[in-house]
N, C-alpha and C positions, 0 to 999 in steps of 0.2 A: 584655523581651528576646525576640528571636524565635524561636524552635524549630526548629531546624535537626536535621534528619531522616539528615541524610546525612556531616554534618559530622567523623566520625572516617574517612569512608574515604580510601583514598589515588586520586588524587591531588587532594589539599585543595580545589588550587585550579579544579578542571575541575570536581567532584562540587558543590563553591558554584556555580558559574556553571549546569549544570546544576538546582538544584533549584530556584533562583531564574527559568529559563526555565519550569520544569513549574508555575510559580505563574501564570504568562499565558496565559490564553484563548488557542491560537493552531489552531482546526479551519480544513482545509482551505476555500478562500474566505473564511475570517472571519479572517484574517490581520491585523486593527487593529489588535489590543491589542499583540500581539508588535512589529508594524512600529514602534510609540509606544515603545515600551519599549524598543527597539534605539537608535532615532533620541535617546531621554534617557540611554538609557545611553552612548552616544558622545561625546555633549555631556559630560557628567561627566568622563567621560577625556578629551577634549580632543583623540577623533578624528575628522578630517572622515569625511564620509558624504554621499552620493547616493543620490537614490531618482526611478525610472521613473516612466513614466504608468500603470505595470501595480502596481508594488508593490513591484519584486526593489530590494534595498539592496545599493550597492559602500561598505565602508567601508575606508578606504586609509589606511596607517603609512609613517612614513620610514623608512629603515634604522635601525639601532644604532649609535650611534660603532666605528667604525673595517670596517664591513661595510660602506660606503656602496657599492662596487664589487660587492657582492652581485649576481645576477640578481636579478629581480623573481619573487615566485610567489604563485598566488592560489591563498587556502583556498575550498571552498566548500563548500557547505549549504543545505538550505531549508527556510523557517521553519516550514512547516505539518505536522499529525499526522493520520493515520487518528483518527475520533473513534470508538471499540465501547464499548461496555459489555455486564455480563450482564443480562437481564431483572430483575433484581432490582435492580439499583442504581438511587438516584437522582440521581446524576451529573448535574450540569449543564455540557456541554463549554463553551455560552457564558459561563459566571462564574465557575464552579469549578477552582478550582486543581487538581491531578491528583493523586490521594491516594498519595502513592510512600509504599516502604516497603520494607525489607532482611527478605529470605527467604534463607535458607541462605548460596550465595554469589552470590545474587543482586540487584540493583534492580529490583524490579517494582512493580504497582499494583494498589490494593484493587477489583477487578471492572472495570476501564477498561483501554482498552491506554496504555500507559505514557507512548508520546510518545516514547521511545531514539531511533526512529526519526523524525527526523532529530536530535532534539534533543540527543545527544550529541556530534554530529559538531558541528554549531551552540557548543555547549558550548567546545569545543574551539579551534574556530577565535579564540572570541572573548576567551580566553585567551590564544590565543595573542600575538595585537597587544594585550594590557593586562599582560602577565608582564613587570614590569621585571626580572628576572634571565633570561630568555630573549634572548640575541645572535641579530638576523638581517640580510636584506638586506633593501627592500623589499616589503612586504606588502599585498594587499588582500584584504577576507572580500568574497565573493560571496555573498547569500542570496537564492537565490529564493521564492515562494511560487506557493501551489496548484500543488506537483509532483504532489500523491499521487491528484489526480483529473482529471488532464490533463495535465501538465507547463507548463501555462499559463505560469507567469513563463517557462521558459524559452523555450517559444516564442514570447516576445514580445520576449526580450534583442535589443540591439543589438551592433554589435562591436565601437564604445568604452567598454562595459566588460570587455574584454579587454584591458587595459596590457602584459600581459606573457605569455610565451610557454609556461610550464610553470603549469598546474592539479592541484590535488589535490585530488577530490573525497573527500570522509568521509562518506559513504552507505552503505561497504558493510557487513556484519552478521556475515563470516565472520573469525574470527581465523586465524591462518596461512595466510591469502591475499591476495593481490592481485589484483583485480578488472582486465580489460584489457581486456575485449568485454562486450558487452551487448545485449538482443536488441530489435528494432523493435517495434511496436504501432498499433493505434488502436482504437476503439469504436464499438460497431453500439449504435443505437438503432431497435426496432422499436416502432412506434406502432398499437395496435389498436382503431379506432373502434369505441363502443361507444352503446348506448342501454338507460334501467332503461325494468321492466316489474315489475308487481305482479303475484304470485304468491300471497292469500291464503290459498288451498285446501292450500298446500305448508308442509313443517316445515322449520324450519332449522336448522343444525350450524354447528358449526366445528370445524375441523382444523385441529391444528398439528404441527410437528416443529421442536425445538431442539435444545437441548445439544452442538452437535457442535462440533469443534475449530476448525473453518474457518484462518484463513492467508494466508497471501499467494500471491495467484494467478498470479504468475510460479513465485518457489523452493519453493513450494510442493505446486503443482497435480499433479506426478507422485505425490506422497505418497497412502498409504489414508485419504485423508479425504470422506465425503461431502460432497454439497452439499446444501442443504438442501429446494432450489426442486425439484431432482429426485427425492430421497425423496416429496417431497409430491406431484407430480403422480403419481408412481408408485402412491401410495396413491387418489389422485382418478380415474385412471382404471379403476381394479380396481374403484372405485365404481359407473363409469358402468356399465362391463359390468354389474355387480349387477343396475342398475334399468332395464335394457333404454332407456339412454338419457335417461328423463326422471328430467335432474339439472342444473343451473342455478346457476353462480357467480354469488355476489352480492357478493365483495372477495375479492383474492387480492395479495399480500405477501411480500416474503421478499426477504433481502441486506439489504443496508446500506452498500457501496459498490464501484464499479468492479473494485477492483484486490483486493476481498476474496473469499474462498471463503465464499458465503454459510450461517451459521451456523442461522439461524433464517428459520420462512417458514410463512403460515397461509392457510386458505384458508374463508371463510362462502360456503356455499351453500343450497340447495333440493331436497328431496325428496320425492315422496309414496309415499315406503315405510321407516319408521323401523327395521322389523324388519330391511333388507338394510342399512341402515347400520351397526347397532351387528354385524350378521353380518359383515361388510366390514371393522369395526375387530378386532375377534377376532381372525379370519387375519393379518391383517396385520399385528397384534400379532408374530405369531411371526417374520417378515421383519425387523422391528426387533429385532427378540432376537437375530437370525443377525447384526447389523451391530455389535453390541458389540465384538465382539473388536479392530477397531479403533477404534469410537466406544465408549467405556466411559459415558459418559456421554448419551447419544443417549434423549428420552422423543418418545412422540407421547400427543395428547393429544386428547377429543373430549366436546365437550358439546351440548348443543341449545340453539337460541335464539329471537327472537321476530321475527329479521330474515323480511319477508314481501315485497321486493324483489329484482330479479337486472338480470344484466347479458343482453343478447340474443348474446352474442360468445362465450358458452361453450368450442362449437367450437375452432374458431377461436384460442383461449388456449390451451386441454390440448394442442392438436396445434402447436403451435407451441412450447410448452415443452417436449413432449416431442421434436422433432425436432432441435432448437439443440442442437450436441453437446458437451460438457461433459469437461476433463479433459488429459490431456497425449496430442496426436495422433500425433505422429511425435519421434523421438530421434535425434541429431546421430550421422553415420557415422563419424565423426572422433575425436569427445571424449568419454569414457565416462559413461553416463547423465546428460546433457545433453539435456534438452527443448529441441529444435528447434521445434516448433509446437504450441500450444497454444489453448482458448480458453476461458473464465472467463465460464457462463453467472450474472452477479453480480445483477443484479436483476430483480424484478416489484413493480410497483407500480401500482392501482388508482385514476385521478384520474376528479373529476366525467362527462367524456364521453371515456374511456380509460382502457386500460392500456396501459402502458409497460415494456416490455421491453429493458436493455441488457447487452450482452456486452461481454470484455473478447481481439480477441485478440491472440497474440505470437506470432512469427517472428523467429529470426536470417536466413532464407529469403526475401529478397522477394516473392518469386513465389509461395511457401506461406503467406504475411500477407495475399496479396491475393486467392489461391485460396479462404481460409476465406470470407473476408468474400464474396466474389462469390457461393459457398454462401448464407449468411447470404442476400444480395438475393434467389437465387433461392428460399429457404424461402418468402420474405416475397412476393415476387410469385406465387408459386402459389397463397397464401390471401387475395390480395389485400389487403393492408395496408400502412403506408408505412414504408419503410426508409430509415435517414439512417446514412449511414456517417461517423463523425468525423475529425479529420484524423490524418492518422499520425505519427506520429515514427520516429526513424531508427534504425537499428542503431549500435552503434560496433564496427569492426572491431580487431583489435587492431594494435599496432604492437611487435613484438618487440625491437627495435633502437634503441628510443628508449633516447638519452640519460638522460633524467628519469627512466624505469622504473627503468635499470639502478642507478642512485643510493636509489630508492626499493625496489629489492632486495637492496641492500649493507647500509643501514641497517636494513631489516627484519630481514635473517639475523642482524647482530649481537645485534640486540636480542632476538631471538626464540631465538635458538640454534641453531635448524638451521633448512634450506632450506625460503620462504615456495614455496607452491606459485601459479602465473599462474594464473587462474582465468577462464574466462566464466561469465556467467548468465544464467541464461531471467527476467530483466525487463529491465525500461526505465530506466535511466539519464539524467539529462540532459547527460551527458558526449556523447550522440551528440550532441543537437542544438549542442551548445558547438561539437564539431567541424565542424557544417555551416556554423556562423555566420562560424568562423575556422579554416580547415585547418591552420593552423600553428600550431597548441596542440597540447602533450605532454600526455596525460591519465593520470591514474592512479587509482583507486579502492580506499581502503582503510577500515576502520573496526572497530568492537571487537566481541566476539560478541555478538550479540541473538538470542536466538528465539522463535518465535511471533510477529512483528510482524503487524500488522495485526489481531489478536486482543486478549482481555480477558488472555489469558496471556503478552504478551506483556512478554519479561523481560534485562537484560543484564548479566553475566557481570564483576563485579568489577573480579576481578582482568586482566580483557581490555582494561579502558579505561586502566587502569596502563600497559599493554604498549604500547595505540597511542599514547598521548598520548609515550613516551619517544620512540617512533618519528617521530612529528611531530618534536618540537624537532629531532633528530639529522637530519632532512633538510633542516630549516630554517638549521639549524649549517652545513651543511655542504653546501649547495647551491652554493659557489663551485667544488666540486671537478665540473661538470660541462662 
């Protein structure tokens, strides 16, 4: 008999469908195993399903006897997760089931981030059309995949899977709100030719800096969290000044994905002066001491090694990472502390003849999405190297007036007890691009409390998926009344 981890909470039958999701492999781009596993799970229940040339799955119900006059309304969701873990774990995201487990009044996961995100919304919907005591009209789940490092499926949908006129996305992470705007995006990839050269006369080190909380680099990024790529250069450049220059990266690393505040980040290099280096970690010791108050957990770390190679592009790297500006730029005049413009310098990464440099950034602002990035080309063309800017995605403005909102704020307040607050956020939704695809979709975005997404702490709040799940059914009930 199987071990069911999750199986006293309420409500039964979302928290089953859920645990049984965190048991399939489903990281970002490796979407197989889940896409398989939807596609048998619908065959089992005996609901049709479609699936794209891209991956995104429409699975579609008829109504309930005597709702057949229902409107139609689509759930949606998508299948893929942030994969994190802490350095310590050894998590396998391609085979390994996601080690979930009840902390206080939480679900979270043993050193991995959980997968909540998207995976309860997922959870839910597919619940939803398999709940034979739920009355509705009819219904289709919408699931995309690889939202979390492009929005790929959804820039790839078509607009015949849009049957019906009212979407409800379950993406979002905040309980007593409703999500109604969301902010545009796209990613800067900087490319820095490089060539090794042998150094044998020189010692090597390496640096690192971890433990820090990192997050989600949209709702997150105005928060006191470091990044970890900019602690580190900050320490590698107090180096160079040390040794008057002669100092030589030999691998430099750090992030782990786009849309994350990157947590950890190391850097081996070259020096022929051991006595300014371990002088250089001293001080700078005490600089990490001062960032505790809000990183409690923050070490760096430095040993010597036997690497006797570098890269010729040293340069070139330090001033470019330290120039990419990192964190939340400007705040909405409007909405009270709302990140209007931001950018999310997320990775460095060291390949055989390069390093690779991408940023992540957001704008509700057009013209301040497009102003960073054109920044971003001009960093890159002053140090000469190649700049690829990725394609954007769109904002979603809000629509105060819709019908479907107002339905899905009747039934929130009931259910919630007092009044849900409309909300925008500084990420990326793919509720925009839905809108671009078909302008005459009512959108809405709601979902249970999650925090920390995108992290190893990331964790969701009980008794919040009780709250939304009542609120689905009670819109789905009662969607004839709009």
């Amino acid at each position: 008999m199987e071990k069911r981890i999750l199986e006293k909470l309420e409500p039964q039958i979302v928290w089953r469908m859920f645990e049984d999701i965190s048991r399939i492999p489903r990281e970002s781009k490796k979407e197989e195993k889940i896409r398989a596993w939807v596609k048998a799970w619908a065959d089992k229940h005996q609901i049709s399903w479609e699936e794209d040339s891209i991956g995104n799955l429409l699975l579609s119900v008829a109504a309930s006897k005597g709702y057949e006059n229902y409107p139609g309304i689509i759930l949606q969701g998508h299948l893929d997760m942030v994969a994190q873990k802490i350095p310590e774990s050894s998590h396998d995201f391609d085979n390994d089931p996601i080690p979930i487990k009840i902390e206080d009044d939480y679900v979270t996961a043993e050193g991995t981030t959980l997968g909540a995100d998207n995976g309860i919304g997922v959870a839910m919907a597919l619940t939803a059309i398999s709940d034979p005591d739920l009355n509705h009209g009819p219904i289709d789940v919408l699931l995309t995949v690889d939202e979390e490092t492009g929005l790929t499926g959804a820039f790839g949908l078509e607009k015949i899977f849009f049957k019906y006129k009212y979407l409800l996305n379950l993406d979002s992470e905040k309980e007593g709100e409703i999500t109604v705007s969301s902010a545009g995006g796209g990613d800067t990839k900087i490319t820095i030719s490089t060539k090794w050269e042998n150094k044998p006369s020189l010692t090597g080190f390496r640096l690192s800096v971890g433990g820090l909380r990192g997050g989600h680099s949209g709702v997150d990024i105005h928060k006191p969290r470091l990044n970890a790529i900019k602690v580190l250069v900050e320490g590698l450049i107090n180096l160079r000044q040390k040794v008057d220059y002669d100092f030589h990266i030999s691998t430099i690393n750090g992030g782990s994905a786009h849309n994350a505040i990157p947590r950890d980040a190391y850097c081996e290099f070259l020096v022929d002066n051991d006595e300014a280096v371990r002088q250089m970690f001293d001080e700078w010791g005490k600089q990490i001491e001062s960032y505790r108050k809000d990183e409690s957990n923050i070490k760096a770390e430095m040993y010597e090694t036997s690497q006797n190679t570098c890269l010729t592009s040293t340069n070139s790297i330090l001033t470019l990472l330290y120039e990419i500006p990192h964190g939340a730029l400007t705040f909405s005049k409007i909405i009270p502390e709302l990140v209007e413009t931001s950018n999310n310098l997320a990775l460095v990464k060291t390949l055989p003849d390069s390093v690779e440099i991408v940023t992540s950034t957001r704008s509700s602002i057009d013209s301040e999405l497009n102003r960073i990035r054109s920044e971003l080309v001009e960093i890159g063309e002053r140090i000469a190297v190649e700049v690829t800017l990725g394609p954007l995605y769109p904002g979603w403005q809000p629509e105060l007036d819709s019908p479907f909102l107002n339905l899905v704020k009747q039934e929130y307040n009931q259910v919630y007890g007092s009044e849900v607050q409309l909300k925008a956020i500084h990420a990326g939704l793919e509720t925009g691009l839905f809108k671009g695809i078909d302008p005459e979709l009512q959108l809405v975005s709601i979902g249970p409390e999650i925090k920390d997404v995108h992290s190893p702490q990331e964790r969701v709040y009980i008794k919040s998926v009780d709250l939304i799940w009542r609120i689905v059914k009670g819109i789905l009930t009662n969607l004839d009344q709009i």
